[in-house]
N, C-alpha and C positions, 0 to 999 in steps of 0.2 A: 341627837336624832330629832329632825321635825315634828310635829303633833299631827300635823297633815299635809299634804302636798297639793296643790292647785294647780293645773295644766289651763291656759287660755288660746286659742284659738289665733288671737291677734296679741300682739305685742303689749303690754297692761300701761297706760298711760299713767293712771293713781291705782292706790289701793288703800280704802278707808273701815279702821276695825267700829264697830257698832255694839252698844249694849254690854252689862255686864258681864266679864271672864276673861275676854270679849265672846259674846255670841256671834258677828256674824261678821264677814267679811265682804265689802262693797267693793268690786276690782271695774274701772272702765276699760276698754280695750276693744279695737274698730270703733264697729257704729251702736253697740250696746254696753249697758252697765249690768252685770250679774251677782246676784246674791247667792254667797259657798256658808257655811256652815265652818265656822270657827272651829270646832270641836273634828270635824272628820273628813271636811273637804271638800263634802259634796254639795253639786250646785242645789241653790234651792228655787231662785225663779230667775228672770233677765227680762229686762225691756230696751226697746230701741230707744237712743239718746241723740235727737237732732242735734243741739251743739251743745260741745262738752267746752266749758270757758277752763278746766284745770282744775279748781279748785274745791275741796270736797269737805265737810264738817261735820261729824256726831253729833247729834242733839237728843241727849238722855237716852232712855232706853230700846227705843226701835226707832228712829225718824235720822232721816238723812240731810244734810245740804249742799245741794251739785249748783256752782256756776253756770251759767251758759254765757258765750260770747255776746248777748244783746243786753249787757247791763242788768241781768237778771240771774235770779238764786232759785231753785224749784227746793222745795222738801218732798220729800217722799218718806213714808210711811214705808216699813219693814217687819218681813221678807220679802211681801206682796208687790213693792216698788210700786207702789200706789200714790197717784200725785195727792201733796193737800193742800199745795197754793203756791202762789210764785210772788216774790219779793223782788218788787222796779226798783231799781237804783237809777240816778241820771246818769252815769259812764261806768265805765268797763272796772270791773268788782276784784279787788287787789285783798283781799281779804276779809273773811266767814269766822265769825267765834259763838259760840252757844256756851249758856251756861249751864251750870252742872245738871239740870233737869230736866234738860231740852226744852222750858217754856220760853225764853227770849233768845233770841238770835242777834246779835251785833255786826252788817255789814258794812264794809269802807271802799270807797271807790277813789280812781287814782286822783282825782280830783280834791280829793278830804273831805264829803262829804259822808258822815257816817247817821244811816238810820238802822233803829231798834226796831223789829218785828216779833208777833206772836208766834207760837208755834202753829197758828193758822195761815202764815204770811199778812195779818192784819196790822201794816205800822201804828207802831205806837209814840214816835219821837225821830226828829232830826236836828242835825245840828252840821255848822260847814265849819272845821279846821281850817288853818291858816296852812301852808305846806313849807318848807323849810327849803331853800332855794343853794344848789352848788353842790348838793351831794348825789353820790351814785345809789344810796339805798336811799330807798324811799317808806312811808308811812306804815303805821300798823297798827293795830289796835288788842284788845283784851277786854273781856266783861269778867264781872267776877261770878263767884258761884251762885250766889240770889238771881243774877241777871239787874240789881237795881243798879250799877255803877259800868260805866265804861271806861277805859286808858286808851288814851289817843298818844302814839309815838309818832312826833313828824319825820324820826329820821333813825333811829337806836343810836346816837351820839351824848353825852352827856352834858356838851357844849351849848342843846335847844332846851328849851322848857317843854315839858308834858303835861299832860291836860288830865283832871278825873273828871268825868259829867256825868251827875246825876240825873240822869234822863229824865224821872217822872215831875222833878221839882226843878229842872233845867239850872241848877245849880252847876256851875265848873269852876273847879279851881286848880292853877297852873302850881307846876313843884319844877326843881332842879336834883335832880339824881345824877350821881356819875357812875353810871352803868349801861350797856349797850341792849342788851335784851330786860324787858320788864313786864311782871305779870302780876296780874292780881287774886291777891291771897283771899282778902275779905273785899264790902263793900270801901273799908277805909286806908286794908293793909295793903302795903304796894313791895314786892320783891324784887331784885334787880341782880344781875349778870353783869360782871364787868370782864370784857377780856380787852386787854389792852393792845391785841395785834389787830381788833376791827374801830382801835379809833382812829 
């Protein structure tokens, strides 16, 4: 049996859980995003979302991170959906990670440029990946739970090298994993997924 049920009006594009338990639940669909209450369903606020780019992120205990199609990241601040800043990227944003306390945010554009922002949208670091040429998936990234370390994957193949960059001291050093999905545990631990029907 469900804990609670959410009915939307238009068809739900994403749906991103927020906050300890989880507290809240971040659903876009049409031309607004609405905050429900994790616990019992009910809507708690909604704001209208000029362009929704897909792609949605938790950042610690109340703050959100929504793409929009123009190369840019908004946060918002929860229940209120209150903006606290927007994060420019050069091109169209392929993937959002926050680390475990929602103070750094790690975006990557399909180009492999990846920049670190505060949880004000104030960058803090950039760095341009090399991109891995001939495959059908493409780049992704990971920061670990501090937010001091990032993982650049050009491809989930075990065949490319990966990347760890330490942002503040612009330190990177490339590794060889044979694993297709990889995430990070600490700033130095690296964990890895091998299936061998997506090499």
């Amino acid at each position: 049996r469900p804990a609670a049920r959410i009915s939307c009006e238009a068809v739900p594009r994403w749906g991103c859980f927020v906050g300890s338990g989880p507290k809240w639940l971040v659903v876009s669909a049409g031309d607004f995003i609405t905050v429900y209450s994790a616990v019992d369903g009910q809507q708690i606020g909604s704001s209208k979302l000029l362009a929704d780019g897909g792609l949605a992120c938790s950042m610690g205990p109340d703050r959100l991170a929504i793409s929009t199609t123009q190369g840019q990241v908004a946060i918002y601040s929860l229940p209120e959906l209150q903006a606290c800043g927007l994060c420019q990227m050069p091109d169209r944003v392929v993937a959002i990670r926050s680390d475990a306390n929602g103070k750094h945010l790690a975006i990557l554009d399909v180009k492999g440029t990846v920049r670190v922002f505060d949880d004000a949208a104030q960058q803090l670091a950039e760095h341009q990946f090399a991109l891995a040429q001939g495959y059908s998936r493409g780049p992704s990234i990971d920061i670990s739970p501090s937010g001091s370390a990032v993982l650049f994957d050009p491809v989930g193949q075990g065949t490319e090298k990966r990347s760890l960059w330490k942002w503040a001291t612009n330190e990177i050093r490339t590794f060889s994993l044979t694993a297709n999905v990889l995430r990070l545990q600490s700033d130095d631990t690296i964990v890895g997924l091998f299936n061998p029907s997506s090499s």
